[in-house]
C-alpha positions as CSV (number, residue, x, y, z in Angstrom):
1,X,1.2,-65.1,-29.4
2,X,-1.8,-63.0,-28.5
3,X,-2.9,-63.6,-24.9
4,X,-6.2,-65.4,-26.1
5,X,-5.2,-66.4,-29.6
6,X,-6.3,-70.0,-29.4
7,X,-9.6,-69.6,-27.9
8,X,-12.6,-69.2,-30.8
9,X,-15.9,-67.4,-29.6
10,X,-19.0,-67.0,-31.0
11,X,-21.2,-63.9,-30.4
12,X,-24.9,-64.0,-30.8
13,X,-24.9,-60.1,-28.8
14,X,-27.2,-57.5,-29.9
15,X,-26.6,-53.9,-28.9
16,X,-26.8,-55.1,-24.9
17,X,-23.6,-57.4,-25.3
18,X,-21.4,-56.4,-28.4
19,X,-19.2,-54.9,-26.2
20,X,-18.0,-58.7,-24.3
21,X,-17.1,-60.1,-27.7
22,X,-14.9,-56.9,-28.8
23,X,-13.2,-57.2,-25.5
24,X,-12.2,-60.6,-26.1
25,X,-10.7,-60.0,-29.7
26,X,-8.6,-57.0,-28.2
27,X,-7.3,-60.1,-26.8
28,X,-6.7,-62.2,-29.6
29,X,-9.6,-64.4,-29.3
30,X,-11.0,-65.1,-32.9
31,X,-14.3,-63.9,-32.4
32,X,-17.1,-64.3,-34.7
33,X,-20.3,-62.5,-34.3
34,X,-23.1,-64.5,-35.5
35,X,-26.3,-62.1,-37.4
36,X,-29.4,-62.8,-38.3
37,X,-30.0,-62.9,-42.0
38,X,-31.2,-59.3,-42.4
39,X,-28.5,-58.1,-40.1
40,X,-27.9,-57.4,-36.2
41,X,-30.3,-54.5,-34.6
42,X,-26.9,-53.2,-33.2
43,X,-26.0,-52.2,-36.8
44,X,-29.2,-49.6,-35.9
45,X,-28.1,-48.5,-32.3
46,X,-26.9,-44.7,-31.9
47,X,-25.1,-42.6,-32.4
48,X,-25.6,-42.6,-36.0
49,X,-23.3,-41.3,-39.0
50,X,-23.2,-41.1,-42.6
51,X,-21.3,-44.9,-42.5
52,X,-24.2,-46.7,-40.2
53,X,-24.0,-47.1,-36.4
54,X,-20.9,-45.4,-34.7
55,X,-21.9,-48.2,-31.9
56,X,-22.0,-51.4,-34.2
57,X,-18.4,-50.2,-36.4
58,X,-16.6,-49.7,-32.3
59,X,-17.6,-52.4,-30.4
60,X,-18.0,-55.1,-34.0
61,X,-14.4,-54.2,-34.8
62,X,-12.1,-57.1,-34.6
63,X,-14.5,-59.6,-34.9
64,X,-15.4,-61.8,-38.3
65,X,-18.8,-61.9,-39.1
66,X,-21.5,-64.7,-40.7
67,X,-25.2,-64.6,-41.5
68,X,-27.7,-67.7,-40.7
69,X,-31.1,-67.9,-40.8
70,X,-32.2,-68.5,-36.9
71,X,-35.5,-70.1,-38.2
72,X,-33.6,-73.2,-38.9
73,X,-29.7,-73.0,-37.5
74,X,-29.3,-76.6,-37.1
75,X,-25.8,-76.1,-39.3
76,X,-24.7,-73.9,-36.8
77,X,-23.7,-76.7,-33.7
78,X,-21.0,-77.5,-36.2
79,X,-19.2,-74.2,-35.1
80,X,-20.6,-74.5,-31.6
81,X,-18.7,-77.8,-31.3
82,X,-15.7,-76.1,-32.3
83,X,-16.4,-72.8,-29.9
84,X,-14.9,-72.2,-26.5
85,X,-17.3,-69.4,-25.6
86,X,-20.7,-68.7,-26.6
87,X,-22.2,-64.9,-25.7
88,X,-25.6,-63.7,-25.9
89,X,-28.0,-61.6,-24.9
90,X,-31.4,-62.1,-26.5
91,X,-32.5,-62.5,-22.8
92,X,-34.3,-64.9,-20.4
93,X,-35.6,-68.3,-22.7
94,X,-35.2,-66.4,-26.5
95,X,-32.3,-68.8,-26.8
96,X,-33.6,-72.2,-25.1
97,X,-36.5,-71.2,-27.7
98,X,-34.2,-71.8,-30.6
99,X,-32.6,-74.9,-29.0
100,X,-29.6,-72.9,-28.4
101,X,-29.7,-72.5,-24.5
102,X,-27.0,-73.2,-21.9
103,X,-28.6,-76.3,-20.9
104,X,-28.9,-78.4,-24.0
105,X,-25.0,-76.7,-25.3
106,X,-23.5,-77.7,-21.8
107,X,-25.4,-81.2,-21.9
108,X,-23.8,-81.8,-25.6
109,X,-21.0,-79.9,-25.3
110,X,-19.6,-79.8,-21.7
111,X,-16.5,-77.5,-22.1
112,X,-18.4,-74.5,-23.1
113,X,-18.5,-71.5,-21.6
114,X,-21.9,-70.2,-22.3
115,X,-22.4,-66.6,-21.0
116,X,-26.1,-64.3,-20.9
117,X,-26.3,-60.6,-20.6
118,X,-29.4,-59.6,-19.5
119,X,-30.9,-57.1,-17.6
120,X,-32.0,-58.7,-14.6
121,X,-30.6,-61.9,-14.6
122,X,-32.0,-65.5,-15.9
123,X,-33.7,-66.1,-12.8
124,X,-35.5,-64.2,-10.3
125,X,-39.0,-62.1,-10.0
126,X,-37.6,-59.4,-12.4
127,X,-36.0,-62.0,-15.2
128,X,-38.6,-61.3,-17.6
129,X,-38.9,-57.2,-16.6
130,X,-38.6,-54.9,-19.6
131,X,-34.7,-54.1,-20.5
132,X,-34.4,-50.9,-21.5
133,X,-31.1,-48.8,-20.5
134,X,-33.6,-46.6,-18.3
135,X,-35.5,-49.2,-16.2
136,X,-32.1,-50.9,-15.7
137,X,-30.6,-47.9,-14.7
138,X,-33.9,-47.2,-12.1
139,X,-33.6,-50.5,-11.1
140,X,-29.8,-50.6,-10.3
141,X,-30.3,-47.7,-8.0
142,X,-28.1,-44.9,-9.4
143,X,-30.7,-43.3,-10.6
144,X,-32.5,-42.3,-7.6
145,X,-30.1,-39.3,-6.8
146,X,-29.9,-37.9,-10.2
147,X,-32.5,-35.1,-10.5
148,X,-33.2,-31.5,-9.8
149,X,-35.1,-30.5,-6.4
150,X,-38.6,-32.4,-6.4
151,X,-38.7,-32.9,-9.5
152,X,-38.5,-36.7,-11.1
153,X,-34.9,-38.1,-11.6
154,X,-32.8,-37.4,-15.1
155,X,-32.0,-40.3,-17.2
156,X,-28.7,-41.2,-18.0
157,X,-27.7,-39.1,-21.3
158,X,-26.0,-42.2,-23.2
159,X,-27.4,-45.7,-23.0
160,X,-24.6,-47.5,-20.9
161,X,-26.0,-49.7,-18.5
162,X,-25.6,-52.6,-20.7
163,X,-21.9,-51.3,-21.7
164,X,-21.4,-52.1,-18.0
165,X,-22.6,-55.6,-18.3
166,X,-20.5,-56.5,-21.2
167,X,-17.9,-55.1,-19.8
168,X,-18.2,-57.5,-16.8
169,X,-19.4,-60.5,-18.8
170,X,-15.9,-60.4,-20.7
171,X,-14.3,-60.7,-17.3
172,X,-16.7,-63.7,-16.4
173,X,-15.6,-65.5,-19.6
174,X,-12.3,-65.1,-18.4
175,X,-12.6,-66.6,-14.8
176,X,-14.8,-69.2,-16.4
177,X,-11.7,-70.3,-18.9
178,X,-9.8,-70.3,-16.4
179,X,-11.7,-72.3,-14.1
180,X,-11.9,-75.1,-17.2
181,X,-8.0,-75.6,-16.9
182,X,-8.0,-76.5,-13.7
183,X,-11.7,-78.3,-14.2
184,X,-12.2,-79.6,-18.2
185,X,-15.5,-78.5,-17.9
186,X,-17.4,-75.0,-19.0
187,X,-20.2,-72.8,-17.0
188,X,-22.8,-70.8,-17.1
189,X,-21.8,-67.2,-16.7
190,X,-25.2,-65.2,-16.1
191,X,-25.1,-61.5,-15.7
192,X,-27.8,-59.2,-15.0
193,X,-27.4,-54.8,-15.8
194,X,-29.3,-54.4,-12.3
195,X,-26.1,-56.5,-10.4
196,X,-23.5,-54.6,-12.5
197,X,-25.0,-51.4,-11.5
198,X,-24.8,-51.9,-8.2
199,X,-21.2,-53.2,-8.3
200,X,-20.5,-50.0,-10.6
201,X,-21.4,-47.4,-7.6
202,X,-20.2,-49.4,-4.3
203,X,-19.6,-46.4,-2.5
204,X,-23.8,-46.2,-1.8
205,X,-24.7,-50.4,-1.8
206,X,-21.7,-50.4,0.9
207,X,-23.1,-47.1,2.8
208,X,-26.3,-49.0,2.8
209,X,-24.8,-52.0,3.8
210,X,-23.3,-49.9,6.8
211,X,-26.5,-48.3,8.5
212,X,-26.9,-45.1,6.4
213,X,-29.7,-46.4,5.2
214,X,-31.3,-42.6,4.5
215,X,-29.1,-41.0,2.2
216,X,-29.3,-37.4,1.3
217,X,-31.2,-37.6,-1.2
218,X,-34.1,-39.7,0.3
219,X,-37.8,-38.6,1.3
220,X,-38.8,-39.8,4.1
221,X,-42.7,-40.3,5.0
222,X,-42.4,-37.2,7.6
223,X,-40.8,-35.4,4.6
224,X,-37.2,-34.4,3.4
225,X,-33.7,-35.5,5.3
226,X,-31.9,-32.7,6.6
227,X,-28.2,-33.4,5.8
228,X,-25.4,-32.3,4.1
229,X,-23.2,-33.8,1.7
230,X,-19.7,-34.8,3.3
231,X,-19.4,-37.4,0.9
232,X,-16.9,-35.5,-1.8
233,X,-18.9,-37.6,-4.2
234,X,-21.7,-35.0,-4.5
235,X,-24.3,-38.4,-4.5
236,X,-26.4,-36.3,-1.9
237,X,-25.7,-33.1,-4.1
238,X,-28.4,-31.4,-6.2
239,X,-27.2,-31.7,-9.9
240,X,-27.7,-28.3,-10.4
241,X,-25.3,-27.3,-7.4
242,X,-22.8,-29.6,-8.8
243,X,-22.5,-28.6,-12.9
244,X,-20.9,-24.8,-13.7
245,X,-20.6,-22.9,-16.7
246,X,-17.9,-22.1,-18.4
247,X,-16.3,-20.3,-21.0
248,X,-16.4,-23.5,-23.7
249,X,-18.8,-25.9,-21.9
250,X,-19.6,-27.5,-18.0
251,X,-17.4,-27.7,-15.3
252,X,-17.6,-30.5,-12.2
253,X,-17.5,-28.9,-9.1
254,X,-19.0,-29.9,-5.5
255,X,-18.7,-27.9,-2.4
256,X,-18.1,-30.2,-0.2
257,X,-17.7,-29.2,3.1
258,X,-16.7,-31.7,6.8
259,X,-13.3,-33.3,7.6
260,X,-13.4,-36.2,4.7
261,X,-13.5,-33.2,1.5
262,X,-14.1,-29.9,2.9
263,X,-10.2,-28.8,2.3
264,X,-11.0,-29.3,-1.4
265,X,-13.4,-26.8,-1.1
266,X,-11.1,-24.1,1.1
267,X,-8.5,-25.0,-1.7
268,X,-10.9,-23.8,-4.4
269,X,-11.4,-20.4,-3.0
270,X,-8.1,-20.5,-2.3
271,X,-7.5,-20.5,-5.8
272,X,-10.3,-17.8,-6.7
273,X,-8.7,-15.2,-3.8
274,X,-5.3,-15.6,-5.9
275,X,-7.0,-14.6,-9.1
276,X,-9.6,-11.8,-7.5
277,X,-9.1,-11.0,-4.0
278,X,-12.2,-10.1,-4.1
279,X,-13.2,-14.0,-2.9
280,X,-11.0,-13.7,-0.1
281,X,-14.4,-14.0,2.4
282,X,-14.7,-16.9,0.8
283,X,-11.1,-18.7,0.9
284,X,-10.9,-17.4,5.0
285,X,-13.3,-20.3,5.8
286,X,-12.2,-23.5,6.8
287,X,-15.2,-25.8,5.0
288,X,-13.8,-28.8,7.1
289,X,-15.8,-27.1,10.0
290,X,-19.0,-26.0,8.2
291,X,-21.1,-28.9,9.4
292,X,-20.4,-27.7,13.1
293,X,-21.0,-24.1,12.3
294,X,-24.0,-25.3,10.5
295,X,-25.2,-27.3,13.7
296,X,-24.5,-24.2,15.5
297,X,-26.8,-22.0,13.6
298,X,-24.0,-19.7,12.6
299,X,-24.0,-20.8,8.8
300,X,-26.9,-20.8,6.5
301,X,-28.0,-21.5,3.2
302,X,-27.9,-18.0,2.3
303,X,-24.5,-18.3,2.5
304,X,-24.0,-21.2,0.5
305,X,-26.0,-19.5,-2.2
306,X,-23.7,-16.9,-1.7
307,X,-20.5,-18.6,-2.2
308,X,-22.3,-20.9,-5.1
309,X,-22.9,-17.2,-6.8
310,X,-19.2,-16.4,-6.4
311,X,-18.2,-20.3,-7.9
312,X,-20.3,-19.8,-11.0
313,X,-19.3,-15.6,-11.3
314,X,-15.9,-17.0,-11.5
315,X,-15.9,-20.4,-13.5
316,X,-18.1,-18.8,-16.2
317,X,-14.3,-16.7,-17.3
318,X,-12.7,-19.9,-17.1
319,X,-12.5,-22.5,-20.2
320,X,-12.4,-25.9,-19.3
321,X,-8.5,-26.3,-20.1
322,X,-7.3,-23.3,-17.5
323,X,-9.6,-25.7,-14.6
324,X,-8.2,-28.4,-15.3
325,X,-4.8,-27.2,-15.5
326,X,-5.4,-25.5,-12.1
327,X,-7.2,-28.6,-10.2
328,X,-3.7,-30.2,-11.2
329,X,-1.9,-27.8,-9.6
330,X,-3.8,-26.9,-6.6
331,X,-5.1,-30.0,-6.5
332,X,-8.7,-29.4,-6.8
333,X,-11.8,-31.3,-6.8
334,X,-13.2,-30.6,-9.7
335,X,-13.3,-31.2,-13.6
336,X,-14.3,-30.4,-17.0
337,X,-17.1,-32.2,-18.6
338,X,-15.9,-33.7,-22.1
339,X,-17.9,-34.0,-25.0
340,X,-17.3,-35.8,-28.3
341,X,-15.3,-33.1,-29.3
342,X,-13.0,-33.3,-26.2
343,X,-12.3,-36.5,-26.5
344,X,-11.9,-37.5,-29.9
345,X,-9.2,-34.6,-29.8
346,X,-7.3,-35.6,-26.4
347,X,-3.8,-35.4,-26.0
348,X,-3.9,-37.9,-23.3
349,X,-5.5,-40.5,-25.6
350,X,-3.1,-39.2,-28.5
351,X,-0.2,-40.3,-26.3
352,X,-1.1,-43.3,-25.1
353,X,-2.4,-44.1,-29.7
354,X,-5.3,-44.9,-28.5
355,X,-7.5,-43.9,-31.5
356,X,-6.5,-46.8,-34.2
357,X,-7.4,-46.4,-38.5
358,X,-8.4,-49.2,-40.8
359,X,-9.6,-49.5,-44.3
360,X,-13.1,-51.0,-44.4
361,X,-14.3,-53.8,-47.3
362,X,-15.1,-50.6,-49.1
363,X,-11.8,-49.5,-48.8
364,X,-12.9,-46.4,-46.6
365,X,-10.4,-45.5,-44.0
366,X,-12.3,-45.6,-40.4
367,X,-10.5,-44.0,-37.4
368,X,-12.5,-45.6,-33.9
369,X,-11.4,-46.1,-30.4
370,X,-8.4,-48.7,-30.3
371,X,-8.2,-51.5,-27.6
372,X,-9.5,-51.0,-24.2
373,X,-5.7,-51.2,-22.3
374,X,-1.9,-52.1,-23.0
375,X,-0.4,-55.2,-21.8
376,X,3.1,-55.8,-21.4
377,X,4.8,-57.6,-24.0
378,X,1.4,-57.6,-26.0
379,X,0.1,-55.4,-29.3
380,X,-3.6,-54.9,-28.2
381,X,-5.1,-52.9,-31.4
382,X,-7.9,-52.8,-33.7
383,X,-6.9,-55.2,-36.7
384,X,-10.1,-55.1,-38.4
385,X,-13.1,-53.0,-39.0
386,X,-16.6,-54.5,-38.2
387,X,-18.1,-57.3,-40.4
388,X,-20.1,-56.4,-43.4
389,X,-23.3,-58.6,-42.9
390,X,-22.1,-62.4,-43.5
391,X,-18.5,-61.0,-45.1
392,X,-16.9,-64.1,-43.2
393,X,-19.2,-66.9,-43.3
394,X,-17.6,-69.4,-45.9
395,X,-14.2,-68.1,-44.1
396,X,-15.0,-69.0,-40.9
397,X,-16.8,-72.2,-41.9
398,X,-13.4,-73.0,-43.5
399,X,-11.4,-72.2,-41.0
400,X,-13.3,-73.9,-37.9
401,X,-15.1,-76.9,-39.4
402,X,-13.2,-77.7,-42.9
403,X,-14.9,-77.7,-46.4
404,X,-18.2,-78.7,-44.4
405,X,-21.4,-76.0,-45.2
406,X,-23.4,-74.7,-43.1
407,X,-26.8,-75.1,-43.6
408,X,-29.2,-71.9,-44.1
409,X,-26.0,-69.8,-44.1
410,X,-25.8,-66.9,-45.8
């Protein structure tokens, strides 16, 4: 038995939540995602192929599918009676609108779990804020750090601030299930993008939290911070200083100096001097103890610049296999940067068969990711491609409420 095979959920997600439900089907929950007549705006969301949405065929897979007309879904409180969960993420009073809010299901139906993605929360001054990936993202705070000199941050490439909310509203279901054993009674599970943020880079909320309440990044009104990144995070690190050609793409690589990371660094040149002992100068430093030599006025930033020279003069003969093979045997701190490419051929996620095929209603065979994690004693896989718009209404209706119809389905 599949860990969540009895439970039944139905997902009213757009493109800011389709990730929760998937999660929950890995599982073995019998998920059914719930469209508009016309069809989700997910099935829209990028990346884009020559099949539709890359996003909408991922994160739909394993889910059945139905059609209603939202103008008039009375008919559809005959599944919710039958539902454990209920996801959405049409945000702050779309759904109370529709007469399908938490506090008139939870008043009719008081074992429900009924859990909102949104980007700042139900409640609150910013609840009704605009919820795009980037103002989330600005909001959150990991933004802040990310851009070049003076010039105005750099946005995160791929929308993903919302993949972090589902993410975290799958786990909320969960607790809220469980707390229904012990209770008989469902909850509202509210999560807001801006929170998940947050909880997605501790390391600066809890440095905040701790006094360092100017980071290296920060301007000050009496003008820039002086410091230097000891972090081995490279938060406080211009992006430019931390991203390195190479032969077949970009390379991760901060030079981090002080007690906490600096060996990383003296290991790197260490590494260089073996293949050129040309960098030699470089690997005789001990970059635990540049802070003090720094504070001491006998290191500058010409010599940074100079050793940053040497880093790029040297990674730019490199492809992004021979660094990563290195950093695992010298125990480096630094990476390549996979693209599409790189990923979709890993021999990592080839190992572990995480890449799963199906055959669509078309009879197409799709290859997407697989399930987000192996469990013990457990087949976690992809057993179905997304929904066609309404493909499993009269199934579903069959299966969860009898020979009843739904009215205004599709």
């Amino acid at each position: 038995m599949a860990l969540l095979e009895r439970y039944r959920v139905l997902d009213f997600t757009d493109d800011r939540g389709l990730l929760a439900g998937r999660m929950l089907a890995d599982l073995g929950a019998d998920v059914v995602q719930v469209e508009p007549l016309g069809g989700s705006s997910a099935r829209a969301a990028e990346p884009l192929g020559p099949r539709g949405s890359y996003f909408w065929d991922t994160y739909a897979a394993n889910k059945r599918g139905i059609a209603i007309d939202f103008e008039d879904p009375a008919g559809l409180h005959d599944l919710i009676t039958q539902a454990d969960v209920v996801i959405e993420s049409a945000g702050p009073g779309v759904m109370d609108s529709l007469g399908l809010g938490f506090e008139k299901l939870h008043t009719l139906y008081p074992r429900l779990v009924y859990v909102s993605i949104s980007a700042f929360g139900s409640t609150g001054p910013k609840a009704r804020y605009a919820a795009s990936d980037l103002v989330v993202w600005a909001a959150g705070g990991p933004l802040d750090p990310h851009r070049e000199a003076d010039r105005p941050p750099v946005r995160i490439s791929i929308p993903q601030a919302f993949l972090h909310a589902a993410a975290d509203a799958a786990d909320g279901a969960l607790f809220a299930l469980l707390a229904r054993t012990r209770t008989g009674r469902g909850q509202h599970v509210d999560v807001s993008a801006q929170a998940c943020l947050g909880t997605a880079t501790l390391g600066r909320v809890l440095a905040h939290t701790a006094g360092d309440v100017a980071p290296e990044w920060e301007r000050l009104v009496d003008g820039p911070v002086k410091k230097i990144d000891q972090s081995g995070s490279g938060s406080g690190t211009d992006p430019a200083k931390k991203k390195w050609r190479c032969a077949d793409g970009l390379i991760e690589f901060h030079l981090t100096v002080g007690r906490a990371s600096g060996a990383f660094t003296t290991a790197f040149f260490g590494w260089m001097a073996s293949e050129n002992p040309a960098y030699e100068r470089f690997a005789s430093i001990d970059w635990r103890e540049i802070p003090d030599t720094v504070a001491r006025g006998e290191f500058d930033d010409a010599r940074f610049d100079e050793a940053r020279g040497a880093v790029a003069e040297f990674l730019a003969g490199k492809t992004k296999n021979a660094v990563l093979e290195a950093a695992r045997e010298h125990r480096l701190l630094c990476v390549p940067i996979y693209d599409t490419g790189d990923v979709a051929a890993s021999p990592q996620l080839e190992a572990r068969s995480f890449y799963s095929t199906v055959v669509d209603d078309a009879g197409r065979e799709v290859r997407m990711p697989g399930a987000f994690a192996k469990v013990s004693g457990q087949s976690l896989q992809v057993r179905s491609p997304a929904p066609s718009i309404g493909q499993h209404t009269e199934e579903v209706l069959t299966d969860w409420v009898g020979t009843r119809v739904m009215e205004n389905a599709s």
